[in-house]
N, C-alpha and C positions, 0 to 999 in steps of 0.2 A: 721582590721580597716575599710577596704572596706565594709565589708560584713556589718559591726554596720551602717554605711552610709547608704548601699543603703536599711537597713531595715526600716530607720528610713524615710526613702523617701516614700517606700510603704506605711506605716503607715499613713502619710501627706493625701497622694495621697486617701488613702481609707474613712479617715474624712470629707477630704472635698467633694468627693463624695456624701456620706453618708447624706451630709448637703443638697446639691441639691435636694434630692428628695421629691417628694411630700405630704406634711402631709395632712390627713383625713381633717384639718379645709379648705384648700382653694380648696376641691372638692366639683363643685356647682351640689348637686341633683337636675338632671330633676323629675319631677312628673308622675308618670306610667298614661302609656292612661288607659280610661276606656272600662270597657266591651263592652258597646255598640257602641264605637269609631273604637273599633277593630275588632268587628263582623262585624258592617258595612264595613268598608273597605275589610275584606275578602270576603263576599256578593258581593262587587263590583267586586274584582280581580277575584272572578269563572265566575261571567257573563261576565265578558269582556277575559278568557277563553273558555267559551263554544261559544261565539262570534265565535272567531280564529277560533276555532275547526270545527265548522259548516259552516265557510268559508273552511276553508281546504276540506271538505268532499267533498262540494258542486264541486271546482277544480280537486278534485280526479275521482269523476267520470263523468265532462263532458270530460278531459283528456281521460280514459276510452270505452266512447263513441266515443271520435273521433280517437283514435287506432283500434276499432272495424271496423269502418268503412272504413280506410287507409289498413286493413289488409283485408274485403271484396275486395275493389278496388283490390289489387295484387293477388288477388287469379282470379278474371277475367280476367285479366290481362297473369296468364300462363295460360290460356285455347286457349291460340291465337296458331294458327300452328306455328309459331314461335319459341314459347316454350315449346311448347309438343310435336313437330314431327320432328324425330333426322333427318331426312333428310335437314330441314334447317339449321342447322350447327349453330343454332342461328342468322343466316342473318333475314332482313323482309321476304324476299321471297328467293325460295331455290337459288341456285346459280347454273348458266347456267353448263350444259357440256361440255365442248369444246375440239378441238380434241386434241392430245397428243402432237403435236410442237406448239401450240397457249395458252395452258395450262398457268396461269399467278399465284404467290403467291397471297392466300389472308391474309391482315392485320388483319382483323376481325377476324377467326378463326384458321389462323396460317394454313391452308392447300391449296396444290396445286391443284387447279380446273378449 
């Protein structure tokens, strides 16, 4: 007795479903663009691409240029005795010798001098 119920409920439930949906008569056809509506506009969207694009380029390589330039700088930069001559321990200038009971830690490069 359940089972005739509740078949009869799906049944209901799938007509009137069925009822909602939309018929071919109240779907309103847009009108297709025309060719030259569409070429046009693609025409626009490549040049307002190669736009970007050639901004981009132009970014890329003043970018470029000035890493060239940043990475000259630091290469003058270790030519300094500083940082080519182990004896300054990386200090500006080397670090005094002093005698063995005056001797002090240094923070900078962690040795006793």
């Amino acid at each position: 007795m359940r089972i005739l119920v509740v078949g009869i409920v799906l049944v209901l439930c799938m007509i009137s479903w069925g009822s909602h949906a939309q018929s071919t008569r109240d779907s309103k056809a847009t009108p297709a663009p025309s060719q030259e509506q569409f070429s046009k506009k693609k025409q626009a969207a490549k040049k307002a691409f190669r736009k970007k694009e050639d901004q981009a380029l132009v970014e890329y390589e003043q970018l470029m240029k000035d890493n060239k330039k940043k990475y000259k700088k630091q290469a003058r930069q270790m030519k300094k005795p500083q940082y080519s001559d182990p004896s300054y321990f990386g200090h500006k200038r080397p670090p005094k010798k002093r005698k063995k009971g005056k001797r002090k830690f240094c923070k900078e490069c962690g040795i006793v001098h």
